[in-house]
C-alpha positions as CSV (number, residue, x, y, z in Angstrom):
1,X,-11.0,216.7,245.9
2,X,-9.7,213.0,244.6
3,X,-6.2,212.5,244.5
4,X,-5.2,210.8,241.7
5,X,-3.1,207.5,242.7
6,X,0.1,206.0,240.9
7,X,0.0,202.1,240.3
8,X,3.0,200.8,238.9
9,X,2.5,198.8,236.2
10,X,4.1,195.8,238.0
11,X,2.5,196.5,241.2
12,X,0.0,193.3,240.6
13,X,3.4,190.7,240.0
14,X,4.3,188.1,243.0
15,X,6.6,189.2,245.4
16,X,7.8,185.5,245.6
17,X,8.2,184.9,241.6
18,X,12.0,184.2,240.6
19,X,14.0,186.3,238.7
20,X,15.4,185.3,235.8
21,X,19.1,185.6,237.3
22,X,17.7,183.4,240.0
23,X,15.9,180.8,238.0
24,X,19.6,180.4,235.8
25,X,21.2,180.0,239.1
26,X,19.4,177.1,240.1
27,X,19.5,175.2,236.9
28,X,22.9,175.3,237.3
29,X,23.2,174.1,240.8
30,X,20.9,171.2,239.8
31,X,23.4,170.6,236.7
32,X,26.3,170.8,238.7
33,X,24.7,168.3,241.9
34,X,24.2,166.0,238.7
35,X,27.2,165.3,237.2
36,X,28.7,164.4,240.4
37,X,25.8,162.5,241.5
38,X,25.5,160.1,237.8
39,X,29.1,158.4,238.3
40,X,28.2,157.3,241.7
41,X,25.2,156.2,240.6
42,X,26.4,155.1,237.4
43,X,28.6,152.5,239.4
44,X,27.0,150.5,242.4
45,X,30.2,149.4,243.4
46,X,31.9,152.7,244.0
47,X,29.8,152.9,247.2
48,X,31.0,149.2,248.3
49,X,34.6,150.0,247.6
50,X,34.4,153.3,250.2
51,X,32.5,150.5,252.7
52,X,35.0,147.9,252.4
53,X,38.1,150.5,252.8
54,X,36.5,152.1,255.7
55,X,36.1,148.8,257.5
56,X,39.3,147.7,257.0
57,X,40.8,151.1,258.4
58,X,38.8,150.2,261.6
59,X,40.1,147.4,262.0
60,X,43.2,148.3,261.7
61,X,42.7,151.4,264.2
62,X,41.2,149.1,266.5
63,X,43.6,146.4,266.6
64,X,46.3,149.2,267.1
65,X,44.2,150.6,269.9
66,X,43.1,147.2,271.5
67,X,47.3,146.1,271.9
68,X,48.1,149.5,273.3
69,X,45.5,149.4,276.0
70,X,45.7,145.9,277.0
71,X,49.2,145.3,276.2
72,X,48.8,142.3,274.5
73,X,49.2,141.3,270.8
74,X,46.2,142.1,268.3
75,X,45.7,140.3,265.2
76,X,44.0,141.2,262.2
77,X,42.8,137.5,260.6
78,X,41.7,137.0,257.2
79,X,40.4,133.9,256.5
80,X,42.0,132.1,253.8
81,X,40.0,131.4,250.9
82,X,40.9,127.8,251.0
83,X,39.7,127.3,254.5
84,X,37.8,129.9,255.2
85,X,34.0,128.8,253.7
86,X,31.9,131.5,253.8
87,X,34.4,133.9,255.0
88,X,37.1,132.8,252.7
89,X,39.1,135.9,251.4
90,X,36.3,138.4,252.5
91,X,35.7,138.6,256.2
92,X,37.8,139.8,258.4
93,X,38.2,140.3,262.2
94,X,40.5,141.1,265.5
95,X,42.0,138.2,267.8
96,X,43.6,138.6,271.1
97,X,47.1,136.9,270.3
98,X,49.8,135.0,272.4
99,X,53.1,134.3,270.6
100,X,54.2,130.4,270.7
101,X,57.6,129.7,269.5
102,X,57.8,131.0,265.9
103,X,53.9,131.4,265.3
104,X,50.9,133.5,267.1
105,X,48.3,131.4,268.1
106,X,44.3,133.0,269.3
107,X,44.3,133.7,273.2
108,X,41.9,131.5,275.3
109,X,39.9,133.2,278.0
110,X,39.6,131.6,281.5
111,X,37.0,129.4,279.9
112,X,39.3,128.1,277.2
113,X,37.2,130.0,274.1
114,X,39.6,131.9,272.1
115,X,39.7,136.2,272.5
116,X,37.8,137.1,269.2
117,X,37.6,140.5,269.9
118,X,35.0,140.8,267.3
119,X,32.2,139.6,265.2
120,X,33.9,138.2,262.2
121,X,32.6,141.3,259.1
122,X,32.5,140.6,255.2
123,X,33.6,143.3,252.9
124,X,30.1,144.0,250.8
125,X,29.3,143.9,246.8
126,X,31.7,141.0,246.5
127,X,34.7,142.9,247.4
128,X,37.3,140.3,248.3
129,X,41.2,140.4,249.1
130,X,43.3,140.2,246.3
131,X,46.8,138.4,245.9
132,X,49.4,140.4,244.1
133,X,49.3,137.8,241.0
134,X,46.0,138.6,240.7
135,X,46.2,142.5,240.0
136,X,49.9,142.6,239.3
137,X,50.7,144.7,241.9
138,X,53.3,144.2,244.9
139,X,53.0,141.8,247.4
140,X,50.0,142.0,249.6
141,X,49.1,140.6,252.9
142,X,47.1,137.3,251.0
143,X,50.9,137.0,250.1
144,X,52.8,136.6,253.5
145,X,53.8,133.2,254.4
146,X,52.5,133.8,258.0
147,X,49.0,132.3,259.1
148,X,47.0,132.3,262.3
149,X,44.9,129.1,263.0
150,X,41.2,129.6,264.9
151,X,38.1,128.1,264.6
152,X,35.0,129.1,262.7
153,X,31.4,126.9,263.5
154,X,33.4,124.3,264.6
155,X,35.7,124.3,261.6
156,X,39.2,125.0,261.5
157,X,40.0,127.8,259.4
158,X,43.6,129.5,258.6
159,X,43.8,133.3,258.4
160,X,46.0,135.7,256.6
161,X,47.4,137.9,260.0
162,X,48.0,141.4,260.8
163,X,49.9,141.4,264.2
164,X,50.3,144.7,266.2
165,X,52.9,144.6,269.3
166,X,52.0,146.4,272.7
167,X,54.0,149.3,271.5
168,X,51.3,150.1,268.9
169,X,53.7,149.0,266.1
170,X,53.3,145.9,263.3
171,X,55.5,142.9,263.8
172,X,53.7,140.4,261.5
173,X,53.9,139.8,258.7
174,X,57.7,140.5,258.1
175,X,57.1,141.6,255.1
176,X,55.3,144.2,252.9
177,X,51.4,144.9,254.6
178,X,49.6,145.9,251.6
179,X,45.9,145.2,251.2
180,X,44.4,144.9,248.1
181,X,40.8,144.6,247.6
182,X,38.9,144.0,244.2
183,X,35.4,143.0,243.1
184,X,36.0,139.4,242.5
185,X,33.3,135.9,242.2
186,X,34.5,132.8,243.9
187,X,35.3,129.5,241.6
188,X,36.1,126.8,244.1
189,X,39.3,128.0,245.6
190,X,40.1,130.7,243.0
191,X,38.8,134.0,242.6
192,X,37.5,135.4,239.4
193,X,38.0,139.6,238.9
194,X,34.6,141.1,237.8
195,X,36.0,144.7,237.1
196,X,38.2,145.6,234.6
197,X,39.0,149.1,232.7
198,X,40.6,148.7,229.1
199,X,41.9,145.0,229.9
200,X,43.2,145.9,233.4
201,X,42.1,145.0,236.9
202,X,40.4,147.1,238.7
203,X,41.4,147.5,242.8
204,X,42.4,149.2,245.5
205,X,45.8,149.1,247.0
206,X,46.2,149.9,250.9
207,X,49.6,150.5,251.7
208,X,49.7,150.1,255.6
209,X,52.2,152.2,257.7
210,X,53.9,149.9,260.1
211,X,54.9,152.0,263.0
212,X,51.3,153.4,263.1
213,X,48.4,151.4,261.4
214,X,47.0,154.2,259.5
215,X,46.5,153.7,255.4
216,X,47.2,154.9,252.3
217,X,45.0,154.6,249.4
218,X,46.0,154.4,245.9
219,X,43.9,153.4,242.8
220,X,46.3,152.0,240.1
C-alpha cells in the first residue's frame, strides 16, 4: 500500500533566497553607509584636515612628553613662511631647547648639531598655518612675537615656537596658543586661502591648553 506524500508547494524555493523584509533592510543600510560616505568623498580635503590636526596633536603630546622625561625644554618650531622655503608655514617639528637670556635657542649635542628631536613633517593637501588676519579669528601662534632660530639644508630659518617647561606646562609664547590651519597656495611670502563657504574662510581653530598640551577643536 503507497502512502500518499505531502509536498509543500514551496518546498522546491532556496533556503538561502532573501526575504523581502531582509532585501529592504539592506537597501537601507547601503543608503544609509552612503550618505555619510558622499561628503567625505565629496571633499578631498576633509581627509587632510583630520591628517593635519592629528599631527599637530602629536606633536604637541610629544613635546609635552619629551620635557617631562628629560627635564629639559621642548619646542614646537614652525618655520616661518618668510624663511622657512619649502617648509615655510607648513612643516612643523620638536627641538631640544636651552633658554639664553630672553630667547630659546636649539640645544647642541656633544658634537655641536642641534637636538631636532624629529624629522621636520608638512601638514598634507596644502594645509598651512594661518595668521589671525587671515581668517579673522583671535590671535594664533603665526601671531606671537617670539621666534626660535635653527638651521634647515644649511639655511637659516626662523620658527614660530611652542615651548613646554620640565613641569609639562607651556611658557612660550606668552600669549594666546591658538593654531589655525587653512587650505591656503603660497604667493611669494603671502598665503592665498583656497576654501571659502558663502564668502568666509574656511579653517580650523586649535585652542591649546597651557597647563596640559591637549587641544580643542572648533570649526568657525
Amino acid at each position: 500500500m503507497r502512502i500518499a506524500q505531502h509536498i509543500p508547494k514551496n518546498a522546491n524555493r532556496s533556503s538561502s533566497a532573501f526575504s523581502l523584509v531582509e532585501l529592504l533592510a539592506v537597501i537601507t543600510m547601503m543608503a544609509i553607509l552612503l550618505a555619510v560616505a558622499v561628503p567625505i568623498f565629496a571633499d578631498p580635503s576633509n581627509s587632510a584636515r583630520q591628517a593635519s590636526r592629528e599631527i599637530i596633536k602629536a606633536h604637541l603630546q610629544r613635546a609635552r612628553s619629551h620635557a617631562i622625561a628629560s627635564g629639559s625644554p621642548t619646542a614646537i618650531a614652525i618655520p616661518v613662511l618668510a624663511t622657512g622655503g619649502e617648509l615655510g608655514g607648513r612643516a612643523i617639528s620638536l627641538f631640544e631647547v636651552v633658554k639664553n637670556g630672553a630667547v630659546y635657542e636649539p640645544a647642541k649635542d656633544e658634537a655641536g648639531s642641534e637636538k631636532l628631536l624629529q624629522r621636520w613633517e608638512t601638514l598634507p593637501g596644502n594645509f598651512h598655518f594661518m595668521p589671525s588676519s587671515l581668517i579673522s579669528s583671535p590671535k594664533t601662534i603665526v601671531d606671537a612675537p617670539e621666534t626660535l632660530l635653527t638651521n634647515y639644508k644649511g639655511k637659516a630659518v626662523t620658527c614660530h615656537l611652542i615651548v613646554f617647561a620640565p613641569n609639562g606646562q607651556i611658557v612660550l609664547p606668552s600669549s594666546a596658543t591658538n593654531i589655525a590651519i587653512a587650505r591656503a597656495t603660497r604667493r611669494g611670502n603671502s598665503l592665498a586661502l583656497t576654501q571659502k563657504s558663502k564668502g568666509s574662510p574656511v579653517y580650523d581653530l586649535l585652542l591649546v591648553n597651557r597647563l596640559t598640551g591637549r587641544t580643542r577643536f572648533i570649526e568657525p
